[in-house]
N, CA, C and O atoms as a Tripos MOL2 file, in Angstrom:
@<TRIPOS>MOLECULE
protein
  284   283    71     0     0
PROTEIN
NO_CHARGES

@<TRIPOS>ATOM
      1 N           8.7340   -1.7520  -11.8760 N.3       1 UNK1
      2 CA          7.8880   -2.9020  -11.6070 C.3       1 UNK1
      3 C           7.9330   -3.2100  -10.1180 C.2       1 UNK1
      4 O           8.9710   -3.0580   -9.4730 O.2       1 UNK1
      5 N           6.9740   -3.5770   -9.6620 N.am      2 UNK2
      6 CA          6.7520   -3.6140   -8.2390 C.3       2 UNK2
      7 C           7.0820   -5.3730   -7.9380 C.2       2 UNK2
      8 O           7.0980   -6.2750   -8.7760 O.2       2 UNK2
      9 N           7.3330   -5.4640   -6.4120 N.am      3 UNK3
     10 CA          6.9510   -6.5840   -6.1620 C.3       3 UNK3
     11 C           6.5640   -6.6990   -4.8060 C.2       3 UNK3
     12 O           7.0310   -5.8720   -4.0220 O.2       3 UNK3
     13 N           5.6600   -7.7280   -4.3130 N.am      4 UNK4
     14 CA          5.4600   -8.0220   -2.9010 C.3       4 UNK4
     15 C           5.9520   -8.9400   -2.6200 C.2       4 UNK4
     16 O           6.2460   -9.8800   -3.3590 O.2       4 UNK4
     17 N           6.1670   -8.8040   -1.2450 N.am      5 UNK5
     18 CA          6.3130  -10.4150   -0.3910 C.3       5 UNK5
     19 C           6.2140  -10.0060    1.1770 C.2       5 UNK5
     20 O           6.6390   -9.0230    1.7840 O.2       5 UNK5
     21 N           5.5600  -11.0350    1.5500 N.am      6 UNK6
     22 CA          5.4070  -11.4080    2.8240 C.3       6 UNK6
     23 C           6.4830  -11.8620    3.4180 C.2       6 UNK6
     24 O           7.2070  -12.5410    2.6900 O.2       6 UNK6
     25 N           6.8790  -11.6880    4.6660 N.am      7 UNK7
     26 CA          7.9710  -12.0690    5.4710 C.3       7 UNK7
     27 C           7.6810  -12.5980    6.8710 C.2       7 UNK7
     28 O           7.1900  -11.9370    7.7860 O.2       7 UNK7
     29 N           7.9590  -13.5680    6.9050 N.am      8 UNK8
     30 CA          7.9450  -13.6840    8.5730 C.3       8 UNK8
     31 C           8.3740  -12.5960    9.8980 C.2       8 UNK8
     32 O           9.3270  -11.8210    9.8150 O.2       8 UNK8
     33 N           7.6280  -12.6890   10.9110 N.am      9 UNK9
     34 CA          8.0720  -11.7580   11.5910 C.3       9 UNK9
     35 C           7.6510  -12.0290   12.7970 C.2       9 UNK9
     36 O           6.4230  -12.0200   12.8870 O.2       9 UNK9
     37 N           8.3440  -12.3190   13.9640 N.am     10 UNK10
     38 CA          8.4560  -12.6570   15.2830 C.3      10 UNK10
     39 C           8.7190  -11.3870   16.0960 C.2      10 UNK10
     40 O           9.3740  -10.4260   15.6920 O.2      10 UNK10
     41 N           7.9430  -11.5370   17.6690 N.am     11 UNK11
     42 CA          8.3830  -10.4760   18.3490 C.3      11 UNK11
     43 C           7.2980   -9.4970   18.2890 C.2      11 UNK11
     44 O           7.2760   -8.7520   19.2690 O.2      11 UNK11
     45 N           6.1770   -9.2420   17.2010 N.am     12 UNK12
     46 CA          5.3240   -8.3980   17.4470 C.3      12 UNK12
     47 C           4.2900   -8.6430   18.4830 C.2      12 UNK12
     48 O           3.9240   -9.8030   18.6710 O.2      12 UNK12
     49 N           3.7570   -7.6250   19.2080 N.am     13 UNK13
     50 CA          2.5810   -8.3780   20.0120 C.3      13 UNK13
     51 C           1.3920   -7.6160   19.8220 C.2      13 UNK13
     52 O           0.2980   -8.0510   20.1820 O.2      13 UNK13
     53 N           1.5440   -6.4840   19.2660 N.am     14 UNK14
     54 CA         -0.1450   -5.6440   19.5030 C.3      14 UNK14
     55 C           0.4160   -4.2680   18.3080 C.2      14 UNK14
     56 O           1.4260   -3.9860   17.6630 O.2      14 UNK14
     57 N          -0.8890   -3.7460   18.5340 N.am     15 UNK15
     58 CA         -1.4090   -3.0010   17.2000 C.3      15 UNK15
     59 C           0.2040   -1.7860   17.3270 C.2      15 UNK15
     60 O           0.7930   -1.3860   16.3230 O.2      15 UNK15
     61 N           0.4430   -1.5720   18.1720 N.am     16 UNK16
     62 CA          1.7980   -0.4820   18.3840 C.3      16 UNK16
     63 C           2.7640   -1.2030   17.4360 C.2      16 UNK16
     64 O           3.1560   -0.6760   16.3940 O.2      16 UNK16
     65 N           3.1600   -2.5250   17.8680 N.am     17 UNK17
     66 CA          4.5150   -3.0330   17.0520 C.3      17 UNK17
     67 C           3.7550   -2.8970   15.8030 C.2      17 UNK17
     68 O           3.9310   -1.6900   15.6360 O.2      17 UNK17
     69 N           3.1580   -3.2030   14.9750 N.am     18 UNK18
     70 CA          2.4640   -3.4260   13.5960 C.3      18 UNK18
     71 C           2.5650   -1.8580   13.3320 C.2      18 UNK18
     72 O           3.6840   -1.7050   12.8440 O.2      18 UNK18
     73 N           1.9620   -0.6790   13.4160 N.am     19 UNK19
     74 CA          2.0250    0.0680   13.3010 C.3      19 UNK19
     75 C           3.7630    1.0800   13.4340 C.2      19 UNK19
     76 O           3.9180    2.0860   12.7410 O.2      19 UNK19
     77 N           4.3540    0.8180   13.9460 N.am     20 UNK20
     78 CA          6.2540    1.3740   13.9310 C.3      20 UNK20
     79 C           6.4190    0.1700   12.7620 C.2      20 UNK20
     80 O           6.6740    0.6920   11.6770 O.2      20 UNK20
     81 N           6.3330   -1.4910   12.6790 N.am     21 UNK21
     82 CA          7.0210   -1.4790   11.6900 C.3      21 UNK21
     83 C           6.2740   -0.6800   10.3420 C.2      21 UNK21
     84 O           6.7030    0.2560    9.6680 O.2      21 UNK21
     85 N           5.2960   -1.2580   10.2660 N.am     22 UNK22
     86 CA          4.9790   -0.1330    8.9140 C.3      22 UNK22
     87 C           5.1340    1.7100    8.9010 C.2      22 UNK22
     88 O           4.9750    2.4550    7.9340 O.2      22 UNK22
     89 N           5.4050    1.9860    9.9820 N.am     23 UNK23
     90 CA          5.3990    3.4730    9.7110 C.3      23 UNK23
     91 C           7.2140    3.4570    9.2790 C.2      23 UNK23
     92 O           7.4880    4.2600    8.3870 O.2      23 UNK23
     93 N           8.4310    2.6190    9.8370 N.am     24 UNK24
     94 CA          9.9530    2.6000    9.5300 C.3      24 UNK24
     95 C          10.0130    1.4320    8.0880 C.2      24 UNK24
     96 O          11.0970    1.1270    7.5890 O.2      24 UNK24
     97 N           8.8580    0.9510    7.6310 N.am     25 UNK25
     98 CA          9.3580    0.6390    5.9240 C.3      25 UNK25
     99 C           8.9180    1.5650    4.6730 C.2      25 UNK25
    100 O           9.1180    1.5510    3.4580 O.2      25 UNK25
    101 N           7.8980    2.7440    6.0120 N.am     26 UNK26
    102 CA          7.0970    3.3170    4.7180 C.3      26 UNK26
    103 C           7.9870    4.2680    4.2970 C.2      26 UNK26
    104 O           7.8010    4.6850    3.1540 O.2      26 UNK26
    105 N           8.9570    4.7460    4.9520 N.am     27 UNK27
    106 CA          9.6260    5.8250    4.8130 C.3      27 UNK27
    107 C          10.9480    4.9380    3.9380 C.2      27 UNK27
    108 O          11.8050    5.6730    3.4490 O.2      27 UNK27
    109 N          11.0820    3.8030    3.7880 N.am     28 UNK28
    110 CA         12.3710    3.7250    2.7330 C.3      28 UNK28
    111 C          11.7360    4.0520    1.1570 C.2      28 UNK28
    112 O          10.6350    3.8420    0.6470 O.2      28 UNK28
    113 N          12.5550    4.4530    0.8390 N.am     29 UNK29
    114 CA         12.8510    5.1380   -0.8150 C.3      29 UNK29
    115 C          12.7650    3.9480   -1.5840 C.2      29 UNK29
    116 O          13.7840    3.2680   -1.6990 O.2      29 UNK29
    117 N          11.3310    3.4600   -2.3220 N.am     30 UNK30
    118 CA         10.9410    2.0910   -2.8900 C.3      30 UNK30
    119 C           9.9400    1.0340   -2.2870 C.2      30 UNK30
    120 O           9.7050   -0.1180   -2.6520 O.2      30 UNK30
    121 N           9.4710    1.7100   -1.3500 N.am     31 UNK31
    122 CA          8.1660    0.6920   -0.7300 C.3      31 UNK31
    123 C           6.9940    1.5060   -1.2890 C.2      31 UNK31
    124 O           7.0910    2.7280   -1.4030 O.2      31 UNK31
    125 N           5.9670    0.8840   -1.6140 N.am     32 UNK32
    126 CA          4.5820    1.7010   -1.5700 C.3      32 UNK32
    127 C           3.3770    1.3810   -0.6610 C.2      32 UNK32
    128 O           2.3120    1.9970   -0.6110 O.2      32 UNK32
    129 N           3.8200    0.1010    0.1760 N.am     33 UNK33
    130 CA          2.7470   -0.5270    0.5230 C.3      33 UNK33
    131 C           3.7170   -1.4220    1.8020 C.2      33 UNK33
    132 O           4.8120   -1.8850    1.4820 O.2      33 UNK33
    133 N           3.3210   -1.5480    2.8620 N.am     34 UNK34
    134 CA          3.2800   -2.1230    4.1490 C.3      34 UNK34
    135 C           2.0190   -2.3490    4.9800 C.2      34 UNK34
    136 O           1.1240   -1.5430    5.2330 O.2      34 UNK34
    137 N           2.1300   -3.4520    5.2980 N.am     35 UNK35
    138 CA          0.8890   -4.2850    6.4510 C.3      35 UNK35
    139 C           1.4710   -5.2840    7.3280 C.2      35 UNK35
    140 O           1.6670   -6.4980    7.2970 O.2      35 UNK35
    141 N           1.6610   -4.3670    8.0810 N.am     36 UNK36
    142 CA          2.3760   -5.3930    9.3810 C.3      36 UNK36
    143 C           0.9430   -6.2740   10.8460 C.2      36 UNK36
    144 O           0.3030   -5.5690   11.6260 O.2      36 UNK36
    145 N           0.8370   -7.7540   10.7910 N.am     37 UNK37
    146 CA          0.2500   -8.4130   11.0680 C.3      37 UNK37
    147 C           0.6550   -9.0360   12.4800 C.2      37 UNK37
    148 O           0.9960  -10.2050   12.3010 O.2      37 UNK37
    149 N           0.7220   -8.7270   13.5960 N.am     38 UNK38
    150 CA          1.1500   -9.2850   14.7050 C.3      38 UNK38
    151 C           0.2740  -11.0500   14.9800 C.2      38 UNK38
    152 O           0.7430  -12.1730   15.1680 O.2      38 UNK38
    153 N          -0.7200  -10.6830   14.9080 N.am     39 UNK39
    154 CA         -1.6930  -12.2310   15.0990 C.3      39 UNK39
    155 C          -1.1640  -13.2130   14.2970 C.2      39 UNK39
    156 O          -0.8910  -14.3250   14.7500 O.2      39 UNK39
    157 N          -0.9030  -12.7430   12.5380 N.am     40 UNK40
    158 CA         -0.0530  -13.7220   11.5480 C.3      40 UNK40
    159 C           1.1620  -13.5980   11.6390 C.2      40 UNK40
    160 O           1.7750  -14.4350   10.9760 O.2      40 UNK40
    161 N           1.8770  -12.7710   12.2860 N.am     41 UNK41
    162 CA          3.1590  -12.3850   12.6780 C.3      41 UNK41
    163 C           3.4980  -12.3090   11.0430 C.2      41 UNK41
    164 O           3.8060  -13.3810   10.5220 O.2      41 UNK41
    165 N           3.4620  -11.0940   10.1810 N.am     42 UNK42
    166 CA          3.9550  -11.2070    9.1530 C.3      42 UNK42
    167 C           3.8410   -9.9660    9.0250 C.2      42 UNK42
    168 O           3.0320   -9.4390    9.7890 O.2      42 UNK42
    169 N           4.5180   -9.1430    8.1290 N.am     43 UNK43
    170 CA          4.8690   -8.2440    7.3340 C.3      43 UNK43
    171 C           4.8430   -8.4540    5.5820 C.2      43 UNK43
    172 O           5.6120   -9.2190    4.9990 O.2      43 UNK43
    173 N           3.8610   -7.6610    4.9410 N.am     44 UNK44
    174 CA          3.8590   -7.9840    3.8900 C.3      44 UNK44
    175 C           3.9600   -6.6490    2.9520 C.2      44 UNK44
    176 O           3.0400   -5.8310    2.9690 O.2      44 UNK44
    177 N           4.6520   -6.5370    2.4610 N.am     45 UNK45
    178 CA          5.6140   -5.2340    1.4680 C.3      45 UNK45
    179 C           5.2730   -5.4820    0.1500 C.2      45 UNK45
    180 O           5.4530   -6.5390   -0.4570 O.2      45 UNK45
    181 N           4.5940   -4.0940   -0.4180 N.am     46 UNK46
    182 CA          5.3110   -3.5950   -1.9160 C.3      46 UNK46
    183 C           6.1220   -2.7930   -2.1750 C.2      46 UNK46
    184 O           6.0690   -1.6910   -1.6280 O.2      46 UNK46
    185 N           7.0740   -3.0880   -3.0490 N.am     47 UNK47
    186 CA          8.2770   -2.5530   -3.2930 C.3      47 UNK47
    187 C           9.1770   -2.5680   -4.5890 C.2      47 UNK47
    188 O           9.3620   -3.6300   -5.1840 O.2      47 UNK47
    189 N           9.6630   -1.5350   -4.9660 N.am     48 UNK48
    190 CA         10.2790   -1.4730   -6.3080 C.3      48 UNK48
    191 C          11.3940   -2.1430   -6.0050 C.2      48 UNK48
    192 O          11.9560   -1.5390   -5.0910 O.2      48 UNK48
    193 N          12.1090   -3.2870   -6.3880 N.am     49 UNK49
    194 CA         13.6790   -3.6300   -6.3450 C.3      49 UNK49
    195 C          14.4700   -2.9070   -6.9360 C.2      49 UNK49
    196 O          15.5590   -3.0080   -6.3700 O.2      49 UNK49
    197 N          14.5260   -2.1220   -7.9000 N.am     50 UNK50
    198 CA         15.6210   -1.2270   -7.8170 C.3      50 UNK50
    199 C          15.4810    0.4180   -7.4680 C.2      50 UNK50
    200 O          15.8260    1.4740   -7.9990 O.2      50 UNK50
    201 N          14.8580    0.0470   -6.4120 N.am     51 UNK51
    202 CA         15.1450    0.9560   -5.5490 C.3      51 UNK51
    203 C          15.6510    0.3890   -4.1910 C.2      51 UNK51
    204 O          16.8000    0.5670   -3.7890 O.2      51 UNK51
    205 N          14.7550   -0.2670   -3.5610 N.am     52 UNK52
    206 CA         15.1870   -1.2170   -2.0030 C.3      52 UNK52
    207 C          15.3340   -2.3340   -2.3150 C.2      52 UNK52
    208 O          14.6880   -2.8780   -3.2100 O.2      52 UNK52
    209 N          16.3580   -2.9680   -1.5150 N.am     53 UNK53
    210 CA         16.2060   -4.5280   -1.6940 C.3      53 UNK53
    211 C          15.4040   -5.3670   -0.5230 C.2      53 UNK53
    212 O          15.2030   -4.8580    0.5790 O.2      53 UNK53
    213 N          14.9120   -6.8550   -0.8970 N.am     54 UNK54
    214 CA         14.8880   -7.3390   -0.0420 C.3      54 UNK54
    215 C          15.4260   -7.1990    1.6720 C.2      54 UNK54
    216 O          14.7840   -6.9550    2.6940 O.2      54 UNK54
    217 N          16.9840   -7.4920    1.4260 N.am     55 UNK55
    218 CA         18.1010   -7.7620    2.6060 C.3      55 UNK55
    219 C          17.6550   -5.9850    3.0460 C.2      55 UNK55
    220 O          18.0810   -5.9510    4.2000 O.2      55 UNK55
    221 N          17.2430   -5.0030    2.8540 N.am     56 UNK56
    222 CA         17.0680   -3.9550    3.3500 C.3      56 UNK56
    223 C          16.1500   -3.4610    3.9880 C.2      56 UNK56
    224 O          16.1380   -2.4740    4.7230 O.2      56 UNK56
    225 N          15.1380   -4.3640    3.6180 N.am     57 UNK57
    226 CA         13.7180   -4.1000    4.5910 C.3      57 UNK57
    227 C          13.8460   -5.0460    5.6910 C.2      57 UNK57
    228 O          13.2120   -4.7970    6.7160 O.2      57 UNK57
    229 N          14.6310   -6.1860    5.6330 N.am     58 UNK58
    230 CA         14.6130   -6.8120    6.6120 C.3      58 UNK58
    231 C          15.6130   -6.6020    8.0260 C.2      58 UNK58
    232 O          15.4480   -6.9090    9.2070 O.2      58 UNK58
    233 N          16.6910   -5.9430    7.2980 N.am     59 UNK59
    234 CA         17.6280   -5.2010    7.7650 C.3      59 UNK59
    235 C          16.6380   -4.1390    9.2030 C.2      59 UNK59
    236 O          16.8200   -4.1030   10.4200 O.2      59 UNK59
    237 N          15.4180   -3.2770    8.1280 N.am     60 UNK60
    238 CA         14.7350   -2.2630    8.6170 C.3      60 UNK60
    239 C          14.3290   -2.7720   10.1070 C.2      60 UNK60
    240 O          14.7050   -2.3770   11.2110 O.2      60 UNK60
    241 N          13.4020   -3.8150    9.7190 N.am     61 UNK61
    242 CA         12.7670   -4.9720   10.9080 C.3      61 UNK61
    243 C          13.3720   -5.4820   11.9170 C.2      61 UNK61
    244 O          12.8040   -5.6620   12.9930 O.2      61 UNK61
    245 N          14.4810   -5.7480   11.7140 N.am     62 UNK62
    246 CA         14.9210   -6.1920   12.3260 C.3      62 UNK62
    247 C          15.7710   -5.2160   13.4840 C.2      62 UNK62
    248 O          16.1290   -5.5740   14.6060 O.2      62 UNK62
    249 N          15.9500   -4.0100   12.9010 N.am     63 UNK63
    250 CA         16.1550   -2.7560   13.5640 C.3      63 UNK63
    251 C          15.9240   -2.1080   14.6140 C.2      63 UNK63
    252 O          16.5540   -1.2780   15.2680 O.2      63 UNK63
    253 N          14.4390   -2.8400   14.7330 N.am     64 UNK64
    254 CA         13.4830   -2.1060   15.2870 C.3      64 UNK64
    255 C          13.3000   -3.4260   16.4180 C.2      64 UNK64
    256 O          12.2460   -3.5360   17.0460 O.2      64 UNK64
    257 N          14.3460   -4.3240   16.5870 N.am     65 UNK65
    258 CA         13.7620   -5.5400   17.2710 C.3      65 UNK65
    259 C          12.9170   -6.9190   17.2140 C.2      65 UNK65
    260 O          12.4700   -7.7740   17.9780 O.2      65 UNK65
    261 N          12.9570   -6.6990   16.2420 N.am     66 UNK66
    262 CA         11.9530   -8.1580   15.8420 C.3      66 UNK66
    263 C          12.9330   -8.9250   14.9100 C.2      66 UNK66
    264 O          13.7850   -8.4890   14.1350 O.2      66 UNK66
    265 N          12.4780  -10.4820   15.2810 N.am     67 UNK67
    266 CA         13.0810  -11.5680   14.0040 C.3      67 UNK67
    267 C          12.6390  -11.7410   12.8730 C.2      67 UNK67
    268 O          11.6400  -12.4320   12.6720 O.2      67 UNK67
    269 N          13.3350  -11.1160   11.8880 N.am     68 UNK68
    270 CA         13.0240  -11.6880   10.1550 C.3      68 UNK68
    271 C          13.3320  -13.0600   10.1510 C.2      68 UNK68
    272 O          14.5070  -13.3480   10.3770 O.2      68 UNK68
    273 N          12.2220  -14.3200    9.8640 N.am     69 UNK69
    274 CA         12.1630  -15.6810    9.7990 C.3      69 UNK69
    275 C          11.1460  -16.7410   10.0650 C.2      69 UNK69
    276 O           9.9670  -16.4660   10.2900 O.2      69 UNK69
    277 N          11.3160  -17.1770   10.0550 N.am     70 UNK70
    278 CA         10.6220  -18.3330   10.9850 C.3      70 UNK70
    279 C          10.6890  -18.2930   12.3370 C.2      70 UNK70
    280 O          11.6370  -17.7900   12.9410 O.2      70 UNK70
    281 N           9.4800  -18.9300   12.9940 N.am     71 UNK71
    282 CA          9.6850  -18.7420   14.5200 C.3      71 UNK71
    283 C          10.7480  -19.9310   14.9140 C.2      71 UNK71
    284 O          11.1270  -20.0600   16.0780 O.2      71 UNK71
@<TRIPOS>BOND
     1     1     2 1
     2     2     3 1
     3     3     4 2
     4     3     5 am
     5     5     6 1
     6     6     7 1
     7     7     8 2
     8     7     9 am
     9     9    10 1
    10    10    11 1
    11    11    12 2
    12    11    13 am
    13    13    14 1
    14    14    15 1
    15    15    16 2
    16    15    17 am
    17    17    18 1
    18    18    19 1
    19    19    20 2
    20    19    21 am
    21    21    22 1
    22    22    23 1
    23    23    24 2
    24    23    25 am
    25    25    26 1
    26    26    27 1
    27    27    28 2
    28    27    29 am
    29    29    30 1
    30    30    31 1
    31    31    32 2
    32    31    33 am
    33    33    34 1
    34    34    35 1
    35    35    36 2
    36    35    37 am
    37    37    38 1
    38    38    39 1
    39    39    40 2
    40    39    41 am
    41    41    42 1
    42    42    43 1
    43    43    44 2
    44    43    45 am
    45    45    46 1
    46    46    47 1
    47    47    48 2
    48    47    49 am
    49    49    50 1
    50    50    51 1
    51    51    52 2
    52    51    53 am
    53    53    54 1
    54    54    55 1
    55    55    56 2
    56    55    57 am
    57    57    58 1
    58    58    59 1
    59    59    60 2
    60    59    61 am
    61    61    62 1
    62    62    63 1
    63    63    64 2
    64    63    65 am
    65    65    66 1
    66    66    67 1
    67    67    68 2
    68    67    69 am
    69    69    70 1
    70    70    71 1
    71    71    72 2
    72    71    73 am
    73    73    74 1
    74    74    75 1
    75    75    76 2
    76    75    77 am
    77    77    78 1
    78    78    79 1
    79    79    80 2
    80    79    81 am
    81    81    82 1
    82    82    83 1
    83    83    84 2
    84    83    85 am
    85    85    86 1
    86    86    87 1
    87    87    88 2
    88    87    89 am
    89    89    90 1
    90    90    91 1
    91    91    92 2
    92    91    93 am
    93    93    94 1
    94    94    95 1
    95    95    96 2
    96    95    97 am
    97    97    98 1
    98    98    99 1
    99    99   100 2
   100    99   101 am
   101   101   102 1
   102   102   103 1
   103   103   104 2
   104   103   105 am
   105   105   106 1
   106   106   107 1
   107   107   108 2
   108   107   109 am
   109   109   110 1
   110   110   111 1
   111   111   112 2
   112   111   113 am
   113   113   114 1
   114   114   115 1
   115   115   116 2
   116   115   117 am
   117   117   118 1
   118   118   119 1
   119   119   120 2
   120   119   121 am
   121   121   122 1
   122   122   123 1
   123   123   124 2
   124   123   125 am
   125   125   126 1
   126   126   127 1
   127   127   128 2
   128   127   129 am
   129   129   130 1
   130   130   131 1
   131   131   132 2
   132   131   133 am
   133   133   134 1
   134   134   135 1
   135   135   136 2
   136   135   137 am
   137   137   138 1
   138   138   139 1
   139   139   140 2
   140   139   141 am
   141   141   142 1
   142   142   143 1
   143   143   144 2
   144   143   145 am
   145   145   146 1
   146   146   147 1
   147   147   148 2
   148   147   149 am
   149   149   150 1
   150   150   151 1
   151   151   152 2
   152   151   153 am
   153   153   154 1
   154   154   155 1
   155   155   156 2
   156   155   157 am
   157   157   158 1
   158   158   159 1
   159   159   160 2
   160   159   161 am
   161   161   162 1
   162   162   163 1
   163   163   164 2
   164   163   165 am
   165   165   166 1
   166   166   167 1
   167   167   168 2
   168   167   169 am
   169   169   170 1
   170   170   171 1
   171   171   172 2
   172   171   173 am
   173   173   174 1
   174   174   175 1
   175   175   176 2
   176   175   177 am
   177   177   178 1
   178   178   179 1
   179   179   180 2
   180   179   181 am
   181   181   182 1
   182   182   183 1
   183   183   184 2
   184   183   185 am
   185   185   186 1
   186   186   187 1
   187   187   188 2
   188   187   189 am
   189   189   190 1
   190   190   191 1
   191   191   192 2
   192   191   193 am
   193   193   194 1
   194   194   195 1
   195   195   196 2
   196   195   197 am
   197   197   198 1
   198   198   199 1
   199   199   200 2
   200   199   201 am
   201   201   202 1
   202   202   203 1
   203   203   204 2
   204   203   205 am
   205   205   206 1
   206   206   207 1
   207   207   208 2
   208   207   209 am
   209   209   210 1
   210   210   211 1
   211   211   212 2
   212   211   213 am
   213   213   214 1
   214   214   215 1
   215   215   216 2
   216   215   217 am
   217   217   218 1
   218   218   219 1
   219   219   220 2
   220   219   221 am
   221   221   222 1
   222   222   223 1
   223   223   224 2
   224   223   225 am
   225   225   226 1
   226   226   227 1
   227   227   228 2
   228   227   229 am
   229   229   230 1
   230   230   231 1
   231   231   232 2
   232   231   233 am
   233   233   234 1
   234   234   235 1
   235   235   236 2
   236   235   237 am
   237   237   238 1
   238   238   239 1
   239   239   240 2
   240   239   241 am
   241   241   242 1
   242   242   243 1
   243   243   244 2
   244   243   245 am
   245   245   246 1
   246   246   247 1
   247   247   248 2
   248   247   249 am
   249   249   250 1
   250   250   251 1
   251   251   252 2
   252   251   253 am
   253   253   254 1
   254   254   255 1
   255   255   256 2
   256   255   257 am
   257   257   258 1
   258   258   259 1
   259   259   260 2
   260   259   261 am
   261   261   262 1
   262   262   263 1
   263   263   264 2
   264   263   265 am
   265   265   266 1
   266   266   267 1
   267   267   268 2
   268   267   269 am
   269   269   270 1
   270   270   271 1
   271   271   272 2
   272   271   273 am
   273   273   274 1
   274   274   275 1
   275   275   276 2
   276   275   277 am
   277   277   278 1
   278   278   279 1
   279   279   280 2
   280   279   281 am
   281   281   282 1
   282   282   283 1
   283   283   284 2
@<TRIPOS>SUBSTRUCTURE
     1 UNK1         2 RESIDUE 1 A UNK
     2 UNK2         6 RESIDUE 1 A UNK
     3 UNK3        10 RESIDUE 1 A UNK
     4 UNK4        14 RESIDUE 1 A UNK
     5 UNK5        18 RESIDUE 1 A UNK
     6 UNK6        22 RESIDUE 1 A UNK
     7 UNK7        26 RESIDUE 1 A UNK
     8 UNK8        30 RESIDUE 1 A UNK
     9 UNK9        34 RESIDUE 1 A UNK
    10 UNK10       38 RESIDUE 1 A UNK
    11 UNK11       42 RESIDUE 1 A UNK
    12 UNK12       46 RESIDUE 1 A UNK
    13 UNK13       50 RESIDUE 1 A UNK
    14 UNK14       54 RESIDUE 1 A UNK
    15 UNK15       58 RESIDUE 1 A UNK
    16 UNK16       62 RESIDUE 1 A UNK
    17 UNK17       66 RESIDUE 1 A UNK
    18 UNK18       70 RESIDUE 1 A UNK
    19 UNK19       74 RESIDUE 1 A UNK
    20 UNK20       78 RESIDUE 1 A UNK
    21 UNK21       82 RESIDUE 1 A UNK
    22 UNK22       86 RESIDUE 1 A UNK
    23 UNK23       90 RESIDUE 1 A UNK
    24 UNK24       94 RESIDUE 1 A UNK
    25 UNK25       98 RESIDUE 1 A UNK
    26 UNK26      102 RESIDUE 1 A UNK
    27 UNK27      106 RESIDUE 1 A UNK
    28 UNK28      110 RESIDUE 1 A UNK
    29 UNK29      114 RESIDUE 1 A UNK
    30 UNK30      118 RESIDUE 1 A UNK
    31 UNK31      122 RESIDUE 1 A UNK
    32 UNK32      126 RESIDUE 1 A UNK
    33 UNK33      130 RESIDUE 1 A UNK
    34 UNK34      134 RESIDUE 1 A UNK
    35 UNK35      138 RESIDUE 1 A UNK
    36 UNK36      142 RESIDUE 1 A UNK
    37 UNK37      146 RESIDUE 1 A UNK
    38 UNK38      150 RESIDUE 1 A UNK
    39 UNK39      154 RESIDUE 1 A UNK
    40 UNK40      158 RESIDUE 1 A UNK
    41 UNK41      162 RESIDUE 1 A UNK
    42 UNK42      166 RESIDUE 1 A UNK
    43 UNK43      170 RESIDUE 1 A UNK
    44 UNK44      174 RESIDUE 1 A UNK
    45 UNK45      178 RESIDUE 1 A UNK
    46 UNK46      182 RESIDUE 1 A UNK
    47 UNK47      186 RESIDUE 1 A UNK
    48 UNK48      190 RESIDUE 1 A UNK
    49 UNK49      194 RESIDUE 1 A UNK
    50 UNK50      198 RESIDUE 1 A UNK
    51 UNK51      202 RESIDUE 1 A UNK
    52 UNK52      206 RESIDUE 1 A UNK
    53 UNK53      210 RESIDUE 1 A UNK
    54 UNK54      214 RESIDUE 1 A UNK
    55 UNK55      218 RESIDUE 1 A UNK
    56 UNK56      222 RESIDUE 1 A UNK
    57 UNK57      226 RESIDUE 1 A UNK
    58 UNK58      230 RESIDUE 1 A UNK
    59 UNK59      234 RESIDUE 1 A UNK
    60 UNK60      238 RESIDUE 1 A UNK
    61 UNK61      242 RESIDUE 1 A UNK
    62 UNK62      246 RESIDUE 1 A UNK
    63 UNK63      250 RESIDUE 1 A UNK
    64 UNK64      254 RESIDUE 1 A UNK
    65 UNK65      258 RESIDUE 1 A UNK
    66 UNK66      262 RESIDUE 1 A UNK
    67 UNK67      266 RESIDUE 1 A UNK
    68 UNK68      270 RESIDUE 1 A UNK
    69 UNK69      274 RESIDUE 1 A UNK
    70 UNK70      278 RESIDUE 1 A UNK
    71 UNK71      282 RESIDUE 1 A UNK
């Protein structure tokens, strides 16, 4: 069973950041779906939970330099 959610996401500024984060969630084992939004500053994921968790995609994001949160 799938689920989505949107996440906050600070730090993006243009079509490059949007594009690395979705190309480093597409590759975890349990996402099917990424759309990373710099203008809405959001990231919004489908994903099997037992395969990835939450705390792991954000983990991902945050990896890569950007804030999982609120601004």
């Amino acid at each position: 069973m799938s689920t989505t959610m949107t996440v906050p996401v600070t730090g993006m500024t243009c079509g490059g950041c949007e594009q690395a984060v979705t190309r480093v969630l597409g590759r975890l084992a349990g996402v099917t779906e990424a759309a990373a939004s710099h203008r809405d500053a959001t990231v919004r994921v489908t994903f099997d939970p037992a395969q990835v968790s939450q705390a792991d995609i954000e983990q991902k994001i945050g990896g890569l330099g950007y804030r999982v949160g609120p601004a």
